[in-house]
VOPAGU-2260 file (C-alpha; in pm, 1 decimal, decimal comma):
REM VOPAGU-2260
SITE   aa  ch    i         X         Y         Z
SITE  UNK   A    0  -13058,2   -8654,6    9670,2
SITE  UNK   A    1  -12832,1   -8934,0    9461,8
SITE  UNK   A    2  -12520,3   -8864,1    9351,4
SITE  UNK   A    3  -12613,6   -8787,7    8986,8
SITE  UNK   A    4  -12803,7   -8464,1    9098,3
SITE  UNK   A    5  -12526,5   -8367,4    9383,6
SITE  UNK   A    6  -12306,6   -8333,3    9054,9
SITE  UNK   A    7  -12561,2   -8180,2    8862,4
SITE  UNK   A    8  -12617,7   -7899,4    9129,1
SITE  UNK   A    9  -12226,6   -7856,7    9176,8
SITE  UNK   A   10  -12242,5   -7836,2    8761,9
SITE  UNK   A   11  -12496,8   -7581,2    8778,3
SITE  UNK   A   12  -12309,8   -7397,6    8979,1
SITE  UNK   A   13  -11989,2   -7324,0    8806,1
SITE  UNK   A   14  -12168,4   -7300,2    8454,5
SITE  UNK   A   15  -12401,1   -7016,4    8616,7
SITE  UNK   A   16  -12097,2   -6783,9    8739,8
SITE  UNK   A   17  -11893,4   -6886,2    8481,2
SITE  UNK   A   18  -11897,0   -6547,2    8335,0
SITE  UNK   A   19  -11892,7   -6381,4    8660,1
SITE  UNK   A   20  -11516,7   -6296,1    8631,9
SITE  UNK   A   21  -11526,5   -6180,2    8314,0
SITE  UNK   A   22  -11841,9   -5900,1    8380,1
SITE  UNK   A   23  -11659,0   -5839,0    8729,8
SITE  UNK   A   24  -11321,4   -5745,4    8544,6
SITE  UNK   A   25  -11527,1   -5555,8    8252,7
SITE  UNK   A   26  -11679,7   -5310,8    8522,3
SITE  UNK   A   27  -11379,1   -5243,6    8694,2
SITE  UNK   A   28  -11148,6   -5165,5    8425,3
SITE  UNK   A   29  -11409,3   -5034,0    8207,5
SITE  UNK   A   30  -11253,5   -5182,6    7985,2
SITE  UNK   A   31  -11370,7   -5477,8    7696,0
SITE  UNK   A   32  -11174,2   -5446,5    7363,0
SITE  UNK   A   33  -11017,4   -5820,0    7410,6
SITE  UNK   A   34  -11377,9   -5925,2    7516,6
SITE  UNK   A   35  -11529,6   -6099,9    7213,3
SITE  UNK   A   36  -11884,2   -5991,2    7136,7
SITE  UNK   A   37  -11979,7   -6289,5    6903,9
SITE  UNK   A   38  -11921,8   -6547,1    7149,2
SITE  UNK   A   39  -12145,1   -6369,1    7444,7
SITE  UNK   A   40  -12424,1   -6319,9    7161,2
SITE  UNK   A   41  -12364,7   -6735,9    7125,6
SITE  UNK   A   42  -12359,7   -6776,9    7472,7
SITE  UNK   A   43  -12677,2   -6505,5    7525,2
SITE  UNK   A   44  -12852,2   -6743,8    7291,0
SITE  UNK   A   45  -12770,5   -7077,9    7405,7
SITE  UNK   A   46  -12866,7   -6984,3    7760,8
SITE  UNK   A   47  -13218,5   -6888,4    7637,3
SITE  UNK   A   48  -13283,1   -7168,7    7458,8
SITE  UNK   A   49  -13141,4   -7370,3    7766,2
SITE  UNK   A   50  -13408,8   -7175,3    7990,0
SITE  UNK   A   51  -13663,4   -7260,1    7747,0
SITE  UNK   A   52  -13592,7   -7598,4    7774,5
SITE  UNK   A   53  -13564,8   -7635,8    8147,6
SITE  UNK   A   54  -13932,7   -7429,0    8178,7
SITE  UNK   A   55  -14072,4   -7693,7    7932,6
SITE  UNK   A   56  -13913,6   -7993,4    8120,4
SITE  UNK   A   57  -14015,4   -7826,9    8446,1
SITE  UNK   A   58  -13644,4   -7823,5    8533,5
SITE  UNK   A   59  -13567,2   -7553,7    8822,4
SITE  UNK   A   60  -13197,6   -7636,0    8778,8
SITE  UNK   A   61  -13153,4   -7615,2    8385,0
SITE  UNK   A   62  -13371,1   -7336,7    8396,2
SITE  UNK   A   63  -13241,7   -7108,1    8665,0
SITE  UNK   A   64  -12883,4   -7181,3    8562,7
SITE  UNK   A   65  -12946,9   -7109,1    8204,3
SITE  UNK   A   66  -13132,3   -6743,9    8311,0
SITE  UNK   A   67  -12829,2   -6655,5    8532,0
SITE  UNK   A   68  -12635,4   -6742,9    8230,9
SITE  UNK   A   69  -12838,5   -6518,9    8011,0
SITE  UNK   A   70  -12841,5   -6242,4    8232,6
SITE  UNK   A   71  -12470,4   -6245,7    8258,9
SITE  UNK   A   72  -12377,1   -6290,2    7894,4
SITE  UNK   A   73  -12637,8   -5960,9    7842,3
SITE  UNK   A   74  -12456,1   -5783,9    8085,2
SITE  UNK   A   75  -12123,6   -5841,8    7918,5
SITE  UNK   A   76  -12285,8   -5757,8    7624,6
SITE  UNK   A   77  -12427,1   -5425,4    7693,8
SITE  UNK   A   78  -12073,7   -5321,8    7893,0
SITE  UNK   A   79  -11892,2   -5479,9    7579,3
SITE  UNK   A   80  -12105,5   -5192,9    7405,1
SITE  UNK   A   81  -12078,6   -4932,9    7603,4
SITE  UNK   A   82  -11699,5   -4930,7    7669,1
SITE  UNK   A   83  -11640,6   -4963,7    7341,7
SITE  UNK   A   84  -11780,4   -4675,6    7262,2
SITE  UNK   A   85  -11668,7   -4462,7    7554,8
SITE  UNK   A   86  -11333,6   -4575,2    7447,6
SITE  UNK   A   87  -11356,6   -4429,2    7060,7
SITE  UNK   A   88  -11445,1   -4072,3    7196,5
């Protein structure tokens, strides 16, 4: 492995759990109203079309860090959702 792709990988690695602290902190306070929907829907879509990508370059690291991406921003989403509206009862 050259250096380019050692700093790829450790790239890959803090863009996929970028978000992780964010969800984490979303669950446990059940809690969201500072949490800005609009940019996760961005994000949610950017990660797709980044998985896309990867899948048609044959890319296991664009790809795979782009799903875990997507899967995060969705879960933000949905919990952005559903505390919001737990939270206006």
């Amino acid at each position: 492995m050259v250096l380019s792709q050692i700093v790829g990988c450790i790239a890959a690695f803090f863009n996929a759990v970028t978000f992780v602290p964010q969800v984490c902190k979303t669950w446990k306070t059940k809690s969201a109203g500072d949490v800005s929907i609009q940019m996760f829907i961005i994000s949610t879509t950017n990660a797709s079309l980044w998985s896309i990508y990867g899948i048609g370059i044959n890319d296991p690291i664009v790809y795979t860090v782009n799903t875990i991406v997507f899967l995060l921003s969705v879960s933000q989403i949905i919990l952005k959702v559903k505390y919001d509206r737990a939270n206006k009862k």
